[in-house]
C-alpha positions as CSV (number, residue, x, y, z in Angstrom):
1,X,26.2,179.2,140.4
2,X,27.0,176.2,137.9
3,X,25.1,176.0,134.5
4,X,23.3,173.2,133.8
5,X,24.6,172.5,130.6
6,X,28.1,172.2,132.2
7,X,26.6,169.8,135.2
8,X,25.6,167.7,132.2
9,X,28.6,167.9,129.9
10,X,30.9,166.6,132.8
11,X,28.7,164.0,133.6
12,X,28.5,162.7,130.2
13,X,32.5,163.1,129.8
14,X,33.2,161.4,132.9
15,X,31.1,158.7,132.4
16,X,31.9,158.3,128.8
17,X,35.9,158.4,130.1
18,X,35.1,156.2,133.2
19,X,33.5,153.6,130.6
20,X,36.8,152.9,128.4
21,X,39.5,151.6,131.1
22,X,37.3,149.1,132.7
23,X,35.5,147.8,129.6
24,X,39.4,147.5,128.7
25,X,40.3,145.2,131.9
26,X,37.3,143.0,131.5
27,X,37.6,142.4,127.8
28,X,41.5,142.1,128.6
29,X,40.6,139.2,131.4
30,X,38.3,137.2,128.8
31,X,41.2,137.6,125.9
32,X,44.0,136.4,128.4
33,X,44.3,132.6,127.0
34,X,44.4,134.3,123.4
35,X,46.9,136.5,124.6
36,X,48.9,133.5,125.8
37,X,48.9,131.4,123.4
38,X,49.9,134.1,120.8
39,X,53.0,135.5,122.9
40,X,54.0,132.7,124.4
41,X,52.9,133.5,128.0
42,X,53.2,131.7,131.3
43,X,50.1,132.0,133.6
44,X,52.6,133.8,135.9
45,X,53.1,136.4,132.6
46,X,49.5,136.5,132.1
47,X,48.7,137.3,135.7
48,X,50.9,140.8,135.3
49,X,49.2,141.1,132.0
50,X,46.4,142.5,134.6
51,X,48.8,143.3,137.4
52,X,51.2,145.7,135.9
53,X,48.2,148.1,134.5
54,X,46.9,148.1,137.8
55,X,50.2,148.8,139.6
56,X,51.1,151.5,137.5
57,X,47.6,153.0,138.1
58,X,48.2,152.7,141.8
59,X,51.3,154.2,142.0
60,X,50.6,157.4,139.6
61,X,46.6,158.4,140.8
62,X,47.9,160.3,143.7
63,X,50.3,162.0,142.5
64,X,48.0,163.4,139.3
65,X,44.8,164.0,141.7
66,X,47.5,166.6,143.2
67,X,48.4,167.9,139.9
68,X,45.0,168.2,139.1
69,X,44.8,170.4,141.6
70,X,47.4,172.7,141.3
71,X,48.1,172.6,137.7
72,X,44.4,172.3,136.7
73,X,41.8,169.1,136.8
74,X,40.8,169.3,133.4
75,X,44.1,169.7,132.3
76,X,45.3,166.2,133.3
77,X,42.4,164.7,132.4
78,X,42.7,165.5,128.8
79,X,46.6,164.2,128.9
80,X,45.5,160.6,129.9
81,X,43.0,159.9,127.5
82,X,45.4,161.1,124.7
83,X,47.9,159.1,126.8
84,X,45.9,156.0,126.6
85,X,44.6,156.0,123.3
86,X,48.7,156.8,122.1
87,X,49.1,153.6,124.3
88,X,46.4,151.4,122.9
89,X,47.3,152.0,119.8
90,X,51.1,150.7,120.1
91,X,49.2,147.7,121.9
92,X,48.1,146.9,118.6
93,X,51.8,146.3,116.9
94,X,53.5,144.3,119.9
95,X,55.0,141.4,119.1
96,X,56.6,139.8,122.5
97,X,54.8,139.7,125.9
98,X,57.7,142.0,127.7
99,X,56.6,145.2,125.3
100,X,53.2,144.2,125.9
101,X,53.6,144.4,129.5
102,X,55.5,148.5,128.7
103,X,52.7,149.8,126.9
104,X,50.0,147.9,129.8
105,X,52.3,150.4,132.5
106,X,51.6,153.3,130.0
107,X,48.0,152.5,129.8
108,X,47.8,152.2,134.0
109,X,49.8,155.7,133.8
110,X,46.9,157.1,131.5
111,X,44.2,155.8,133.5
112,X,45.5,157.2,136.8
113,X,45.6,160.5,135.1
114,X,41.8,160.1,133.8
115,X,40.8,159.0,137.5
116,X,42.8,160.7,139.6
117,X,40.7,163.6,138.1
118,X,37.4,162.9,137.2
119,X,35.7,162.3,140.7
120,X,37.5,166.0,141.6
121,X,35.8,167.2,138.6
122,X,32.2,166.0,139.6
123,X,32.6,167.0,143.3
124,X,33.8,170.5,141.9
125,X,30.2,170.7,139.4
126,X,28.0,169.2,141.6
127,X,26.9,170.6,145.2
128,X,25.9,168.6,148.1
129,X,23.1,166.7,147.8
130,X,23.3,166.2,144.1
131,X,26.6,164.7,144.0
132,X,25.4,161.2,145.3
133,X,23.0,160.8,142.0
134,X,26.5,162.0,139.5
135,X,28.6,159.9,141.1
136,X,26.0,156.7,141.2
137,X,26.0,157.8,137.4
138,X,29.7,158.0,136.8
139,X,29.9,154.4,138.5
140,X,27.1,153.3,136.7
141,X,29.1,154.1,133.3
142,X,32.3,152.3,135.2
143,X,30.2,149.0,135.5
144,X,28.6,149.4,132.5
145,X,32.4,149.1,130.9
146,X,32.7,146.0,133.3
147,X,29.8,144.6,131.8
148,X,29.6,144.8,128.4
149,X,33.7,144.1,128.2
150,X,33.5,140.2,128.4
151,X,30.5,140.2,125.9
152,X,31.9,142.3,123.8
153,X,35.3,141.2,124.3
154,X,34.8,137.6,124.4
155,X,32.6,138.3,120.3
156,X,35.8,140.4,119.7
157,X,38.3,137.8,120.5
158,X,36.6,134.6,119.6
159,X,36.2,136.2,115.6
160,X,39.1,138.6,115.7
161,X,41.6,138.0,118.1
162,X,42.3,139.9,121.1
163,X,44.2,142.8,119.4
164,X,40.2,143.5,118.2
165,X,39.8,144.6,121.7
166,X,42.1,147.5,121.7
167,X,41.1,148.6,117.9
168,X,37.6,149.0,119.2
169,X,38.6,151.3,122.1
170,X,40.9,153.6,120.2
171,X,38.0,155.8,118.3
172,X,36.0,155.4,122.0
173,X,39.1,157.5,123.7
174,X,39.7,159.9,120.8
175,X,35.8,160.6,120.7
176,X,36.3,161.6,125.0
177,X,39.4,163.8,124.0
178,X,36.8,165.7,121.3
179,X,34.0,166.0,123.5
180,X,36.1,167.2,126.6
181,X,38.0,169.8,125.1
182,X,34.8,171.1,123.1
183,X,32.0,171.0,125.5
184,X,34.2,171.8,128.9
185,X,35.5,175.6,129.1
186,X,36.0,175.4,132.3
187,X,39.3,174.7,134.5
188,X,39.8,173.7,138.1
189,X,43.1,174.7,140.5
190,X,42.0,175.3,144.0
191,X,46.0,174.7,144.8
192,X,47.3,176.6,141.5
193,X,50.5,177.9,143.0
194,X,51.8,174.9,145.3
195,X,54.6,172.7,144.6
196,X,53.9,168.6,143.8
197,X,55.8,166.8,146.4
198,X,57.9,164.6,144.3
199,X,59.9,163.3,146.9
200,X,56.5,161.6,148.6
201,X,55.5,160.8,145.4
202,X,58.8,158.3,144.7
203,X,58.4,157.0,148.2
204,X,54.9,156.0,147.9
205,X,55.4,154.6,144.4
206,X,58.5,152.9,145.1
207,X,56.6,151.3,148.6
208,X,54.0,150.2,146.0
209,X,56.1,148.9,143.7
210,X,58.2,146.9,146.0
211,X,55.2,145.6,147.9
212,X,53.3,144.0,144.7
213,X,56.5,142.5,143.6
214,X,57.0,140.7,146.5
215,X,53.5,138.9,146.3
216,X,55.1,137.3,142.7
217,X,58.0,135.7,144.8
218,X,56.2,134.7,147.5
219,X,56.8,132.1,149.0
220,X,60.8,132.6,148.7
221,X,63.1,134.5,150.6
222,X,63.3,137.3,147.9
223,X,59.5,138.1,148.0
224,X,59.2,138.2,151.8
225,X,62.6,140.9,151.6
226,X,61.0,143.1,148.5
227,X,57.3,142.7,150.7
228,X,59.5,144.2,153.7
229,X,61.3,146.7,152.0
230,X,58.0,147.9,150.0
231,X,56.4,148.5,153.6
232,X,59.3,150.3,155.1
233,X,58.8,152.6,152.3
234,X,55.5,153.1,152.4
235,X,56.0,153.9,156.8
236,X,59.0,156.5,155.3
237,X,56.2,157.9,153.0
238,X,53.6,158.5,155.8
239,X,56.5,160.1,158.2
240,X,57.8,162.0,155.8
241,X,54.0,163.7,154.5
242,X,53.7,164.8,158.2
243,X,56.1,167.1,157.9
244,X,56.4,167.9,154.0
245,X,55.2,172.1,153.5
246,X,53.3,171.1,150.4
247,X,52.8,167.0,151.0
248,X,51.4,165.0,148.2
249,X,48.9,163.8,151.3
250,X,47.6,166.0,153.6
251,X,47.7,163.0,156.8
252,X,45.6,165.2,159.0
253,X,42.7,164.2,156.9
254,X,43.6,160.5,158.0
255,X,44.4,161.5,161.4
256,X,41.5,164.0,162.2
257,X,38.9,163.1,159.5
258,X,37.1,159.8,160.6
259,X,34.9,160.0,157.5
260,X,37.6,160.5,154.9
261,X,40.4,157.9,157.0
262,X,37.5,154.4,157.6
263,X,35.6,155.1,154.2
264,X,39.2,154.7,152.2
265,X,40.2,151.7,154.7
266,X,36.3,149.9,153.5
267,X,37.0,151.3,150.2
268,X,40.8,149.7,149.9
269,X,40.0,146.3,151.6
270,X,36.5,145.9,149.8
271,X,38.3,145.7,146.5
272,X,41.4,143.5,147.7
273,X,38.7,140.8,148.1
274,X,37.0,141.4,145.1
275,X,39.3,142.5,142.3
276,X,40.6,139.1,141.9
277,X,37.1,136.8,141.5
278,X,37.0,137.8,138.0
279,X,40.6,136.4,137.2
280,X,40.3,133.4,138.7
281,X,36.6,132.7,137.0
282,X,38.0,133.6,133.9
283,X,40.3,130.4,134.1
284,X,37.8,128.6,135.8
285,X,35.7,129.2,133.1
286,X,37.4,129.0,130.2
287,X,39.9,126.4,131.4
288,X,37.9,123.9,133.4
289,X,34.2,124.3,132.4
290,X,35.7,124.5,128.4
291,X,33.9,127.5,127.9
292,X,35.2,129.7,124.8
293,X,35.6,133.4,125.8
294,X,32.5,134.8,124.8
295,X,30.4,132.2,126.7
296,X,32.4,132.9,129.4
297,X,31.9,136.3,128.9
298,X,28.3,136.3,129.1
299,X,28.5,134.6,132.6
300,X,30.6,137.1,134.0
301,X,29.1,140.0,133.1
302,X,26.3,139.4,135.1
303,X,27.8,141.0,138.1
304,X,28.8,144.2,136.7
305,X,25.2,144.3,135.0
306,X,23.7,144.2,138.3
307,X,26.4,146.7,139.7
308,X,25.3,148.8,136.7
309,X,21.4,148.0,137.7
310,X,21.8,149.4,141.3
311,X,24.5,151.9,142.0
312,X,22.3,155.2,140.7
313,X,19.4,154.1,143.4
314,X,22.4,153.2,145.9
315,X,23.8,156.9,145.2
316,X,20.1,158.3,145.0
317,X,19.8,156.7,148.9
318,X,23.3,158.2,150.1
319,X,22.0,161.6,149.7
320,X,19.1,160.8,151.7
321,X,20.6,158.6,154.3
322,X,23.8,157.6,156.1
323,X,25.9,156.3,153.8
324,X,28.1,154.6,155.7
325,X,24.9,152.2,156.6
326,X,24.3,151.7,153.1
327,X,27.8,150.6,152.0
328,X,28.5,148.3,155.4
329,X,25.3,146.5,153.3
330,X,26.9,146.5,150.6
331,X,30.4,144.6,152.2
332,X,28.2,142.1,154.3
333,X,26.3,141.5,151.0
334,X,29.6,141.0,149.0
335,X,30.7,139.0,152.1
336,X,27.9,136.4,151.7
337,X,28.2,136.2,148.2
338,X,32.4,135.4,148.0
339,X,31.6,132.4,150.9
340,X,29.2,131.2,148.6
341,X,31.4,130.8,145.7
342,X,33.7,129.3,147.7
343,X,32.3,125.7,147.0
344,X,33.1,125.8,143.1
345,X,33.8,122.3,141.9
346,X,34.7,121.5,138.2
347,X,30.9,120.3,137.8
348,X,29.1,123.4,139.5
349,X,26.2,124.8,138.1
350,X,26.2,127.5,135.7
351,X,22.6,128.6,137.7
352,X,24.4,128.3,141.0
353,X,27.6,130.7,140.0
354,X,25.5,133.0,138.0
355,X,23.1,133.6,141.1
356,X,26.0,134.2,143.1
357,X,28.0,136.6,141.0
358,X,24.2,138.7,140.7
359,X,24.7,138.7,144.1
360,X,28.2,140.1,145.0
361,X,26.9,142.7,142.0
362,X,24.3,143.5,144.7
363,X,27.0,144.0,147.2
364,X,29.2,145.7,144.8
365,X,26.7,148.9,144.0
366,X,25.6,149.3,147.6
367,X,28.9,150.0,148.6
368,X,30.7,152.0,145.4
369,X,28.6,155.2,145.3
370,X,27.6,155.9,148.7
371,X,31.4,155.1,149.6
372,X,32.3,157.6,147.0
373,X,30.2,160.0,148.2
374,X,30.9,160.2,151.9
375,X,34.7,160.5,150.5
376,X,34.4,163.3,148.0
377,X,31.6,165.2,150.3
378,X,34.2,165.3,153.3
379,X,36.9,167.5,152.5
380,X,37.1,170.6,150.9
381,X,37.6,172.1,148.0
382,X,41.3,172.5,148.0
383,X,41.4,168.9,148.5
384,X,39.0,167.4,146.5
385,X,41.7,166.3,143.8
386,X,43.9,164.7,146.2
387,X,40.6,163.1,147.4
388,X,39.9,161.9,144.4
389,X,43.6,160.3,143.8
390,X,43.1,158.7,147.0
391,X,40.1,157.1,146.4
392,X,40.9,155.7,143.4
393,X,44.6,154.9,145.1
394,X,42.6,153.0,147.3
395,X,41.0,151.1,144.9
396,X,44.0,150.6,142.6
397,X,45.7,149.5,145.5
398,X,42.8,146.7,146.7
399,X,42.4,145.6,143.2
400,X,46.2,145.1,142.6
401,X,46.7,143.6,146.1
402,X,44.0,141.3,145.1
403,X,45.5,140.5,142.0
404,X,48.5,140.1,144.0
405,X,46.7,137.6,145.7
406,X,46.6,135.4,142.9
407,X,49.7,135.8,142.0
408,X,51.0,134.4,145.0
409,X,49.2,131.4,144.7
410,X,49.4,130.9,141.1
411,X,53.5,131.3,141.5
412,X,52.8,128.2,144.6
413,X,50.6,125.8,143.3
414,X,51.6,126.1,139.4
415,X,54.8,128.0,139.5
416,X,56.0,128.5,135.4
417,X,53.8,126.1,133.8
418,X,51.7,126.7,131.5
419,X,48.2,125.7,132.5
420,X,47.0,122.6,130.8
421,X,44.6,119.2,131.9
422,X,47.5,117.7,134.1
423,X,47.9,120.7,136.7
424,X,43.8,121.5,136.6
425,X,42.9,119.9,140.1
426,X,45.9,122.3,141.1
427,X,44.4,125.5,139.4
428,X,40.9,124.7,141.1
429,X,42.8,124.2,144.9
430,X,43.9,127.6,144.1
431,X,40.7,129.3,142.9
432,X,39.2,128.0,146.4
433,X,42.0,128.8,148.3
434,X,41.6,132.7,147.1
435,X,38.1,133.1,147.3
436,X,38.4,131.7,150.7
437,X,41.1,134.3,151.0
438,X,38.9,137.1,149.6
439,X,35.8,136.4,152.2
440,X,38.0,136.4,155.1
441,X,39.0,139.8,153.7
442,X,35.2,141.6,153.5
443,X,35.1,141.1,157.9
444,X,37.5,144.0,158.7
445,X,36.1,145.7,155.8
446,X,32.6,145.8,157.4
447,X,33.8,146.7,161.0
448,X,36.0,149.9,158.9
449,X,32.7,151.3,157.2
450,X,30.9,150.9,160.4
451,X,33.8,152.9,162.2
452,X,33.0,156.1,160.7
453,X,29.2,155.8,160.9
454,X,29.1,157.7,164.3
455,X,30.6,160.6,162.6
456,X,28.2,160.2,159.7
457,X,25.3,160.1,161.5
458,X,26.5,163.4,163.6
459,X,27.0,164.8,160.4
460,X,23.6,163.6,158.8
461,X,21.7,165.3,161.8
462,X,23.3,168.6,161.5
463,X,23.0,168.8,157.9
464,X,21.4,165.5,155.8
465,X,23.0,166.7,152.7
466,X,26.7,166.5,154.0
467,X,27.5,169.8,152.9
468,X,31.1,170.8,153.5
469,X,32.5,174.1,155.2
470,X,34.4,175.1,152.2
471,X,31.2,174.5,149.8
472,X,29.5,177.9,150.7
């Protein structure tokens, strides 16, 4: 039986850890014309400014959610956030965009490390029944990070540039490292003894890599061969796994796990069309309404405040209730909400896009938790880290495909230049044209969550709590 004192000092460290890395990309979003300016950045630069912290994420959380689990979760917890406040702090001294971009992979390596972790963690605290309400908390802290970044990084940059935004997070990480180490005793293996697939682990990552790359080349020749070659790697990963001993992903729980297989397919597609929307208003924003940073901060952040607002209640109901039901919601609402935004024009109301991003924020919560949930709460134990990775590979890999998204468009309709009044009817086509992109997106996302609802609801029936076999 699990103490309550440690049920509450993991839930505070995990949300206090899940707080820093996305208050980081949002304040990071609203400081990107500073950052430009100062180093001399093309809005092709900028856009991996985002891009290569999410790649690296994506390529690493796997491969750590298996380390967690055989070398210990806590373990590599603790190693990314001293990871990524090392890395934030060398963000402070960089003096060129390319060593900028080096210490953003570090920070993406750190963060996967952090994630790749912490849902395993929760799952591993938290029974059935329960885990719905900690992980509607843990997102809660994620989108209160989302939130307060472009307030509190648009004050930060606006009065002290944007290398303000990294000074502030610096004590915030070193304060998790303290409070993990001292208030958490306890370490989780389920696989101590088991080898980490490295070979899978360079496949994938490579696959990844390749794939991402391609979308900045697009539409040339080289992008469509890189796009290709990333995809043959990924199919190599997949064959290979089948047959690895020890694989870095177990692919009968995509083959014979409907729950655990359509819930990451809604969870990865969800975020490719939603990752992006808060780039793009950022230079909508900023660029063609002539809004400083922290105006434009306080209009984005009212999506993650409402994400904030509704994803405990959204987790509270997936305990209760399917929550595949809950999140295909949650998609449709998101769905609505992208269309909507669709029909920005330079002189769009600030009521109008303010209504609409409350909206998707709607959307947003009703999915994340009780998507998380039915993840973590179908497998077992010995896979809950891997679970975990894959979860948050899923999401890397949406958000960066996103982002990818609008790198592909940026790279076609403004190329190398830098954006100024002349190319601004181009930089508004191409907001549209990706939010058109992203709504098109959120339909197979819908028909994935409801997929797996006829296992869920078999599931709910024999046991409402979704208790697993390997939980007794």
């Amino acid at each position: 039986m699990i103490n309550k004192e440690l049920k509450r000092s993991v839930l505070l460290i995990a949300a206090f850890a899940a707080f820093i890395t996305p208050f980081m990309g949002s304040a990071v979003n609203l400081a990107l014309p500073s950052i430009g300016n100062e180093l001399d950045a093309s809005a092709k630069q900028l856009n991996w400014v985002v891009s290569a912290y999410m790649l690296a994420t994506a390529v690493f959380l796997l491969p750590f959610g298996r380390l967690g689990d055989i070398m210990g979760r806590k373990k590599i917890f603790v190693s990314g956030l001293v990871l990524f406040t090392i890395a934030t702090t060398l963000v402070i001294f960089t003096q060129n965009i390319f060593s900028f971009l080096v210490l953003r992979v570090f920070q993406g390596m750190a963060s996967a490390m952090i994630f790749g972790t912490s849902m395993a963690i929760i799952t591993s605290v938290f029974p059935p029944g329960e885990r719905g309400k900690a992980m509607g908390i843990n997102i809660t802290a994620v989108y209160a990070g989302l939130s307060s970044g472009p307030f509190l990084g648009g004050l930060l940059t606006e009065y002290f540039g944007w290398r303000s935004i990294f000074i502030f997070l610096i004590p915030l990480s070193a304060i998790a490292v303290f409070l993990t180490l001292s208030k958490v005793r306890t370490e989780w293996a389920d696989a101590r003894g088991e080898k980490l697939d490295i070979p899978g682990a360079l496949l994938l990552g490579g696959g990844l890599i390749l794939t991402i790359a391609g979308f900045s080349k697009i539409p040339g020749t080289t992008g469509m061969i890189l796009i290709g070659s990333g995809l043959i790697f990924i199919a190599l990963f997949f064959l290979y796994e089948r047959k690895a001993k020890q694989p870095l992903l177990d692919i009968n729980l995509l083959l014979s796990n409907r729950v655990f297989s359509f819930s990451n397919l809604a969870a990865m597609i969800h975020y490719a069309s939603t990752a992006g929307i808060g780039f793009f208003l950022s230079l909508y924003l900023q660029y063609l309404k002539g809004m400083d940073a922290r105006t434009a901060g306080f209009v984005i952040m009212t999506q993650p405040i409402m994400m904030a607002l509704f994803s405990v209640p959204a987790g509270r109901l997936s305990d209760k209730w399917n929550p595949g039901n809950i999140a295909s919601a949650g998609i449709a609402t998101t769905a609505i909400g992208i269309f909507a935004l669709t029909f920005l024009k330079q002189d769009s109301s600030l009521t109008y896009i303010i209504a609409v991003l409350a909206f998707i924020g709607l959307g947003y919560a009703l999915f994340s938790s009780p998507n998380s949930n039915a993840i973590m709460s179908s497998v077992g134990k010995k896979h809950l880290g891997v679970a975990s990775g894959m979860l948050g590979t899923m999401r890397m890999v949406g958000q960066t495909v996103s982002l990818g998204i609008a790198m592909m468009l940026i790279a076609i309709n403004l190329g190398d230049e830098k954006i100024n009044p002349e190319n601004y009817d181009r930089l508004l086509t191409t907001i549209r044209t990706g939010l058109i992109i992203f709504a098109v997106l959120c339909v197979p996302a819908i028909f994935a969550s409801l997929a797996r609802n006829k296992k869920l609801n078999y599931r709910h029936k024999e046991n409402p709590k979704l208790k697993n076999k390997d939980d007794e």
